[in-house]
PyMOL commands that place a pseudoatom at each C-alpha (Angstrom):
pseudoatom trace, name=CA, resn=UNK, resi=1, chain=A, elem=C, hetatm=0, pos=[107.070, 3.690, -7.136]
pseudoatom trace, name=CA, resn=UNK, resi=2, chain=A, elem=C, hetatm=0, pos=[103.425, 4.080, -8.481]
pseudoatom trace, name=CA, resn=UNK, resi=3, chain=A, elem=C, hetatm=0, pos=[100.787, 6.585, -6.663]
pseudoatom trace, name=CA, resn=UNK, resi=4, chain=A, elem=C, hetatm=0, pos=[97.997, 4.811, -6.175]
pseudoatom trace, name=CA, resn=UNK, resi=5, chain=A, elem=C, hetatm=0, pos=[94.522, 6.573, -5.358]
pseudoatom trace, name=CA, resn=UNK, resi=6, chain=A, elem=C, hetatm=0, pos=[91.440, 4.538, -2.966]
pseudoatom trace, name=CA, resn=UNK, resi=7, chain=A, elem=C, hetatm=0, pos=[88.086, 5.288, -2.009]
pseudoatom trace, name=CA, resn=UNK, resi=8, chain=A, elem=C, hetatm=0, pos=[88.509, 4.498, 1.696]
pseudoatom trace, name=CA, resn=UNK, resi=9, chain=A, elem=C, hetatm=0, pos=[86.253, 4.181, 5.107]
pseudoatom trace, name=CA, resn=UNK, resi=10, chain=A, elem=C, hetatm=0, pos=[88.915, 6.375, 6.565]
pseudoatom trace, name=CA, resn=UNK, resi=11, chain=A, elem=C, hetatm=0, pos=[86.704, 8.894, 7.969]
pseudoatom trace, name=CA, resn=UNK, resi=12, chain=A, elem=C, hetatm=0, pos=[88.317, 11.278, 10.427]
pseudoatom trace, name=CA, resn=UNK, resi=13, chain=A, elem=C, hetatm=0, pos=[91.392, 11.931, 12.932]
pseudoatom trace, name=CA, resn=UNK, resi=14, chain=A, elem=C, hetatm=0, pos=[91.275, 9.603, 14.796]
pseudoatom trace, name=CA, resn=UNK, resi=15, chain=A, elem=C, hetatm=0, pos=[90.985, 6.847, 11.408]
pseudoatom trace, name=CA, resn=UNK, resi=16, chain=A, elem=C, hetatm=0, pos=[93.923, 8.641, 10.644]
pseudoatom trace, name=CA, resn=UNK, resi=17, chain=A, elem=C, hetatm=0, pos=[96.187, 7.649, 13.802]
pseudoatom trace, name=CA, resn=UNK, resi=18, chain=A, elem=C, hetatm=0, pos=[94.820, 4.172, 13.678]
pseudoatom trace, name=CA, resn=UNK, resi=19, chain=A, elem=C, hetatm=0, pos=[96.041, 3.553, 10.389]
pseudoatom trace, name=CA, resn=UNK, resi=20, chain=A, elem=C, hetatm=0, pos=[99.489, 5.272, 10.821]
pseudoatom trace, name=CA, resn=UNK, resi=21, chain=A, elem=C, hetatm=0, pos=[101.690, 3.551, 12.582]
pseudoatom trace, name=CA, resn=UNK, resi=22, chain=A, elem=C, hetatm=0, pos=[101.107, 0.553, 9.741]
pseudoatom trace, name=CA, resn=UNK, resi=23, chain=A, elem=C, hetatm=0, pos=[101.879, 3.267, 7.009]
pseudoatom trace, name=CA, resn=UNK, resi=24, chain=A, elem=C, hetatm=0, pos=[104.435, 5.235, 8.167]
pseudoatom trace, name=CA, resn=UNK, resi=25, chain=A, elem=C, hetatm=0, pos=[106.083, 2.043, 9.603]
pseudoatom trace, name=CA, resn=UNK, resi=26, chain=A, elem=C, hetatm=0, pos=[105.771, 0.208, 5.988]
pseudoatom trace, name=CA, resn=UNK, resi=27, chain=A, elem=C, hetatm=0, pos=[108.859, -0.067, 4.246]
pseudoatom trace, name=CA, resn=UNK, resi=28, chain=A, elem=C, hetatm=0, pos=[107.236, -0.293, 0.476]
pseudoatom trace, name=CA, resn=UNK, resi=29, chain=A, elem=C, hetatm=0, pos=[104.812, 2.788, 1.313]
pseudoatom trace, name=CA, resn=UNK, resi=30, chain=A, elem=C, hetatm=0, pos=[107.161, 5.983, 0.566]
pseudoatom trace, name=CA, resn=UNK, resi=31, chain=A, elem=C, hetatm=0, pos=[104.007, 9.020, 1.348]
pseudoatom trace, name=CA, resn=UNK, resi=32, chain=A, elem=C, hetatm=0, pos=[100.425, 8.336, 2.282]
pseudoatom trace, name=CA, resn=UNK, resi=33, chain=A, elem=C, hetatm=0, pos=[97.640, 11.245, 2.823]
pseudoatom trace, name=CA, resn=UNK, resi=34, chain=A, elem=C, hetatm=0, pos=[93.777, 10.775, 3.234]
pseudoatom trace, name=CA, resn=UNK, resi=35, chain=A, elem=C, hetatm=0, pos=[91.683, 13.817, 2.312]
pseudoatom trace, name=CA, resn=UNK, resi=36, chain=A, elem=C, hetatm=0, pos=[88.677, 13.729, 4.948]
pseudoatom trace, name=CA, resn=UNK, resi=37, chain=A, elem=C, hetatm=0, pos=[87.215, 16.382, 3.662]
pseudoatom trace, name=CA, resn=UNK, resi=38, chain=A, elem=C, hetatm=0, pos=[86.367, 15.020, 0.446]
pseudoatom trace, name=CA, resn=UNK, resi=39, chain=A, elem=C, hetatm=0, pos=[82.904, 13.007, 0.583]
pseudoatom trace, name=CA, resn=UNK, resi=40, chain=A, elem=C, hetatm=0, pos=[85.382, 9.518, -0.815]
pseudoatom trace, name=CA, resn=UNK, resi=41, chain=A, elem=C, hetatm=0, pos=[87.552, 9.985, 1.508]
pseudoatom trace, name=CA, resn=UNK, resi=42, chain=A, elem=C, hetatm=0, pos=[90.116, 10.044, -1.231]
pseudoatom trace, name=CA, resn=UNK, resi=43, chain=A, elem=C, hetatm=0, pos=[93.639, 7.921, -0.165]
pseudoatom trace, name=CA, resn=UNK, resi=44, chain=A, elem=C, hetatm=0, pos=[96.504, 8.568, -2.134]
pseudoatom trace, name=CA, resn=UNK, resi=45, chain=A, elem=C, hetatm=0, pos=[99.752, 6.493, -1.688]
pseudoatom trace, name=CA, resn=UNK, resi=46, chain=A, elem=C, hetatm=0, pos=[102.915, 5.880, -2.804]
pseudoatom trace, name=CA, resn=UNK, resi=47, chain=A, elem=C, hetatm=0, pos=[104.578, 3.053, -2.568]
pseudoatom trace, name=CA, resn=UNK, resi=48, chain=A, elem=C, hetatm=0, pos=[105.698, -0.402, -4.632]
pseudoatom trace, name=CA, resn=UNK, resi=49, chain=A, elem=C, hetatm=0, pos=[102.751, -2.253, -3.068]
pseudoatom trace, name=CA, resn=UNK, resi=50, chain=A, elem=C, hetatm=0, pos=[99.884, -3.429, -5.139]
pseudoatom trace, name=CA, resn=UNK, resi=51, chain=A, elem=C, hetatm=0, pos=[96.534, -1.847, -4.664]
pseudoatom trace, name=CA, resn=UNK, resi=52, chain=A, elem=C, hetatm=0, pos=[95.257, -5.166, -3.716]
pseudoatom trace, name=CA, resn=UNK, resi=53, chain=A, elem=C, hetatm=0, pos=[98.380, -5.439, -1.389]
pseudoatom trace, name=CA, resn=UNK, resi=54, chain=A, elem=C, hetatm=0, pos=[97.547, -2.238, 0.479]
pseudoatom trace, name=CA, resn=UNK, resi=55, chain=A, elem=C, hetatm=0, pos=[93.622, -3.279, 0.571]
pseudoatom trace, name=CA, resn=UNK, resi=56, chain=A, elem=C, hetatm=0, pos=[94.625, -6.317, 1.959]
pseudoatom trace, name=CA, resn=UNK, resi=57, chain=A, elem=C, hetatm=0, pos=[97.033, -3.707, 4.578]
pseudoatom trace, name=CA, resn=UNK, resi=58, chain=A, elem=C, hetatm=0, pos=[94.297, -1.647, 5.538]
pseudoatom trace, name=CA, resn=UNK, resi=59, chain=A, elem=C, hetatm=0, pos=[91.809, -4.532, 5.713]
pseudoatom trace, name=CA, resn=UNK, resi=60, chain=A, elem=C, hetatm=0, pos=[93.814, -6.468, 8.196]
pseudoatom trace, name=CA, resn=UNK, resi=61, chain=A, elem=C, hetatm=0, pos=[93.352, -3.008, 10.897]
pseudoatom trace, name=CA, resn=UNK, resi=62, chain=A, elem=C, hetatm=0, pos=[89.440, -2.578, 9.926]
pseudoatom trace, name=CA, resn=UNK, resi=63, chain=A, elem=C, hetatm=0, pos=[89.281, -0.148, 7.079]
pseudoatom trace, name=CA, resn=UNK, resi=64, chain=A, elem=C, hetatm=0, pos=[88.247, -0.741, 3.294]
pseudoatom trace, name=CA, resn=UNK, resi=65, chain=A, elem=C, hetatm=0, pos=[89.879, 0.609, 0.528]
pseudoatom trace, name=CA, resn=UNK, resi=66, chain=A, elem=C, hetatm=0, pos=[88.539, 0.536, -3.088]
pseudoatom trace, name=CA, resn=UNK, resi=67, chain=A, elem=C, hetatm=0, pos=[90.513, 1.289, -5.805]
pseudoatom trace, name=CA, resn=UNK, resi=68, chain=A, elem=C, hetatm=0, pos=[89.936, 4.198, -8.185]
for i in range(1, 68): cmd.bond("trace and resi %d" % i, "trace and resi %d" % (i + 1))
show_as sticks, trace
zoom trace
């Protein structure tokens, strides 16, 4: 599994339950966090998914996720 880091539009609490039932419930994604406090909203995940796989995850529920 790789740990993959994104710049995402995952902004608060409430971004946060949105996004996690298609996390947590993700079979490839082992541990996910979002640090809202940080001004990049900083995403760290790991899993066996491409970045471009979980952009394409998190684009499909309304957020964007840039790779860094």
């Amino acid at each position: 599994m790789a740990k993959l880091k994104f710049q995402t539009t995952i902004k608060c609490g409430g971004c946060i339950a949105a996004v996690k039932p298609h996390l947590d419930g993700h079979p490839a994604i082992s541990t996910w966090e979002v640090d809202t406090t940080h001004p990049d909203k900083i995403m760290e995940v790991e899993t066996s998914l491409s970045a471009s796989e979980i952009q394409a995850l998190l684009g499909k529920i309304g957020y964007v996720a840039n790779s860094i």
